[in-house]
C-alpha positions in Angstrom: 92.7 91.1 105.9 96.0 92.7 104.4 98.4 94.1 107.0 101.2 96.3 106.9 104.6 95.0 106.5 106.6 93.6 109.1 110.0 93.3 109.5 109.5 89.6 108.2 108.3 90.9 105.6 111.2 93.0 104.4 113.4 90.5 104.6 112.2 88.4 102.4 111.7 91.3 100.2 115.2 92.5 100.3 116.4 88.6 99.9 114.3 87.9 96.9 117.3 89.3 94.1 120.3 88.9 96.5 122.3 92.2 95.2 121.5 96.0 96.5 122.0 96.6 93.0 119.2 95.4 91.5 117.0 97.3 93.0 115.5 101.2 91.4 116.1 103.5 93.3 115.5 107.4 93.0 119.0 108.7 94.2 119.5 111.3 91.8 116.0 113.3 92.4 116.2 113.3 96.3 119.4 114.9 96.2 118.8 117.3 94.0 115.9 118.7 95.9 117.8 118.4 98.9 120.6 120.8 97.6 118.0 122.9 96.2 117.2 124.1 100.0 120.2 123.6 101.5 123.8 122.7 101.4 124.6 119.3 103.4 128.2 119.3 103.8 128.2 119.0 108.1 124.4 118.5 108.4 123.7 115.6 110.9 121.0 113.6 108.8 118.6 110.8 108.8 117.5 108.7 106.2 114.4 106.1 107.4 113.5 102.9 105.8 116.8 103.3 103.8 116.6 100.5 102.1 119.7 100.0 100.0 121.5 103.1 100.9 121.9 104.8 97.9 121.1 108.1 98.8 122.7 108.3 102.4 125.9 107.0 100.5 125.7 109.4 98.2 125.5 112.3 101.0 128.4 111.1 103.2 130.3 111.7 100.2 128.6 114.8 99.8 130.3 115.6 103.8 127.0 115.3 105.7 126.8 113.2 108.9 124.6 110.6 108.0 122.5 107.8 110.0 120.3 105.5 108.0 118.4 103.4 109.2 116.1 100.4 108.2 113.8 98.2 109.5 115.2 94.9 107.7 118.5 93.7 108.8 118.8 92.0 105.6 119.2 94.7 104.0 121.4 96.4 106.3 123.6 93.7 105.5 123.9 94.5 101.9 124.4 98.2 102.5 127.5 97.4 104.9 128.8 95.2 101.9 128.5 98.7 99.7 130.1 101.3 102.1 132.8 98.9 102.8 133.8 98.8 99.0 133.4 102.5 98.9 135.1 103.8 101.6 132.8 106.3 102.9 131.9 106.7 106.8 127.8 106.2 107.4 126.2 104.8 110.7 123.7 102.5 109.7 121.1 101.2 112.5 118.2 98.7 112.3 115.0 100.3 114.2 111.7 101.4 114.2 110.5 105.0 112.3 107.7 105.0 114.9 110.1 104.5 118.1 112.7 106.0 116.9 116.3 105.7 119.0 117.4 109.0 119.2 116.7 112.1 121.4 114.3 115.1 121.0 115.8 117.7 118.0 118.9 116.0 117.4 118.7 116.0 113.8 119.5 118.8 110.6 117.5 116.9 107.9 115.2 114.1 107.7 114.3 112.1 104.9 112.5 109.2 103.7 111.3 107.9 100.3 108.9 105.0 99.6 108.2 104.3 103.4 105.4 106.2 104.8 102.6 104.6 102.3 103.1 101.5 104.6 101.9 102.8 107.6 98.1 102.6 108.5 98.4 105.7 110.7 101.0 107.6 109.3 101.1 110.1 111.8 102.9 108.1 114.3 105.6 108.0 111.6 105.6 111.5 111.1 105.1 112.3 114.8 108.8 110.8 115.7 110.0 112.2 112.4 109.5 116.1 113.8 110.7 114.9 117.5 113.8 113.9 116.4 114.1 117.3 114.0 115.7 120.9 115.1 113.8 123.8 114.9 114.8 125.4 111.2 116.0 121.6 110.3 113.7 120.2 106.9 111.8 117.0 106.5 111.3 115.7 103.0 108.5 113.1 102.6 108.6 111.1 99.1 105.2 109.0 98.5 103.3 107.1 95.3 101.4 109.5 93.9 97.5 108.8 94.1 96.4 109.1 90.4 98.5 106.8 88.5 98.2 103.4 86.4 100.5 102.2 88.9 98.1 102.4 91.6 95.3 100.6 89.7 97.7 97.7 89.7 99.0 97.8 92.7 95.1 97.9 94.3 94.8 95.0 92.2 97.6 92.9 93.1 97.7 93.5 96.9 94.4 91.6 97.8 96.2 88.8 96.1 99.3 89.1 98.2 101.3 89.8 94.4 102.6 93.1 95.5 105.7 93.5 95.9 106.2 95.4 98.9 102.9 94.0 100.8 100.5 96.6 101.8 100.3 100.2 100.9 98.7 103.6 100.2 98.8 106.4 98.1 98.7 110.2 98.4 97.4 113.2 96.4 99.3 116.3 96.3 96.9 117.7 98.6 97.0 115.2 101.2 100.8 115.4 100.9 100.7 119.0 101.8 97.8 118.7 104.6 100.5 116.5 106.7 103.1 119.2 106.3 100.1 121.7 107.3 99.0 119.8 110.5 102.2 119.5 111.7 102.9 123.0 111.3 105.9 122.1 108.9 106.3 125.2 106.3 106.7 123.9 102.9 109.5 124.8 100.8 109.8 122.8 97.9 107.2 120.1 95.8 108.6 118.3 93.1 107.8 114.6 91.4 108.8 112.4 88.7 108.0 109.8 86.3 109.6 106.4 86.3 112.7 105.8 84.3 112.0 103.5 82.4 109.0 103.1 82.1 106.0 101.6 84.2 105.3 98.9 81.4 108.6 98.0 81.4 108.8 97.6 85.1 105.2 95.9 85.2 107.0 93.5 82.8 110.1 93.1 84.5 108.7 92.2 87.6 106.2 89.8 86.1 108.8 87.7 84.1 110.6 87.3 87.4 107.6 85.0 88.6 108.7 82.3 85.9 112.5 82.7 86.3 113.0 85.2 83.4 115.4 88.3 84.5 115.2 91.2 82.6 117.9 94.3 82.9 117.0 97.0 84.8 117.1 99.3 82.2 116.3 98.6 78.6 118.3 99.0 75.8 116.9 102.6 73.9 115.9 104.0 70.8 118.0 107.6 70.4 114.8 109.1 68.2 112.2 107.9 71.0 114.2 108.8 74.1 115.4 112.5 72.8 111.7 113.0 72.4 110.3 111.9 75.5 112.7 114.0 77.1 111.3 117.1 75.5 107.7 116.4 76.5 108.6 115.7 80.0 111.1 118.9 80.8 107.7 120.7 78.6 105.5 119.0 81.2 107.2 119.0 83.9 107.4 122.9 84.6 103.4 122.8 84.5 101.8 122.5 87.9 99.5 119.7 86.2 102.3 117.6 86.3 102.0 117.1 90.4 98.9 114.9 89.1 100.7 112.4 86.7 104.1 111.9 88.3 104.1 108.3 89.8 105.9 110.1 93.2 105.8 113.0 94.4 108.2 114.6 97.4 107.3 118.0 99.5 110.1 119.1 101.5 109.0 121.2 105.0 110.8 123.2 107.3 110.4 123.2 111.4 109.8 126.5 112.5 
């Protein structure tokens, strides 16, 4: 039987390349629909399962108050490496997102990505997640996306104990939204994205590294090719369709 990860686990995921950067990571899009609802400059925030820090670094600069915290102390360890070399002030904390160190409402903003498709019964996750948040404060949940290639794979490999991450789920738009629903969290903002670059490559990538061969993390690109995919995906993107193909997909909610 395949159980969630444990904080074992994590370790020896975040051990396996030694360097917090070579890791993807979606910095760029979780910010940007984070300042699409609200400006962060003074907002006390909380990043779970923050894995390399990339996005609570990026708003400390930004002048939020930021906590991130992490499950693995491993890679606490590599995030405390980063911050050091770039001067900003963040409070990282290893803990539990289902027991979660901090008092009732405490919080402007929560946020996690990539974290919440490892737990069996999510809601405890989200239960703590709204504890911790003010009244008018905004969660943003960021999940795989249930009808992708990617989750073929991935239902493939985790039986054989080749994922990457261990166990996990998947969510449709719909049951994104439901969560925000049942927890009487008004939604605000939905938004996805593909991967950059591209699943195959990744697929690849990761395969190679099981014989010792280390690939980039981004290829090398063709100018003609990559102008033209980005026209078909800002065409694509603006369609509501698009919730259905992106490999992740974010709602952001606000506590009324």
């Amino acid at each position: 039987m395949v159980k969630e990860p444990t904080q074992k686990d994590w370790n020896e995921f975040w051990k396996r390349d030694g360097s917090a950067g070579d890791f993807y990571h979606s910095s760029d899009t979780i910010i940007e629909n984070l300042l699409s609802v609200t400006d962060v400059r003074g907002l006390r925030i909380l990043e779970i399962g923050a894995g390399t820090g990339g996005d609570s670094i990026n708003l400390s600069k930004m002048g939020a108050r930021v906590v991130a915290l992490d499950y693995s102390e491993d890679v606490l360890k590599k995030v405390k490496t980063v911050i050091r070399n770039s001067g900003v002030s963040l409070d990282l904390m290893r803990g539990d997102g289902t027991n979660l160190p901090f008092p009732d409402e405490c919080f402007d903003l929560i946020f996690h990505q990539g974290l919440l498709e490892h737990f069996k019964k999510p809601q405890t996750l989200v239960d703590e997640n709204i504890r911790v948040l003010k009244k008018g404060g905004y969660l943003l949940i960021d999940v795989p996306q249930k009808y992708h290639l990617w989750t073929v794979v991935k239902h493939i490999l985790i039986p054989l104990n080749m994922w990457i991450a261990g166990w996990e789920t998947q969510f449709s738009v719909g049951a994104l939204r439901k969560i925000y629903r049942d927890n009487r969290l008004t939604i605000v903002r939905e938004y996805g994205y593909w991967l950059v670059p591209s699943f195959f490559y990744r697929l690849l990538r990761e395969t190679l590294k099981w014989i010792g061969i280390k690939l980039p993390l981004y290829p090398g690109s063709i100018p003609l090719l990559g102008k033209l995919r980005k026209s078909l995906r800002s065409f694509l993107i603006k369609r509501p369709l698009s919730l259905h193909t992106f490999v992740s997909i974010g709602i952001i909610g606000k506590k009324e």
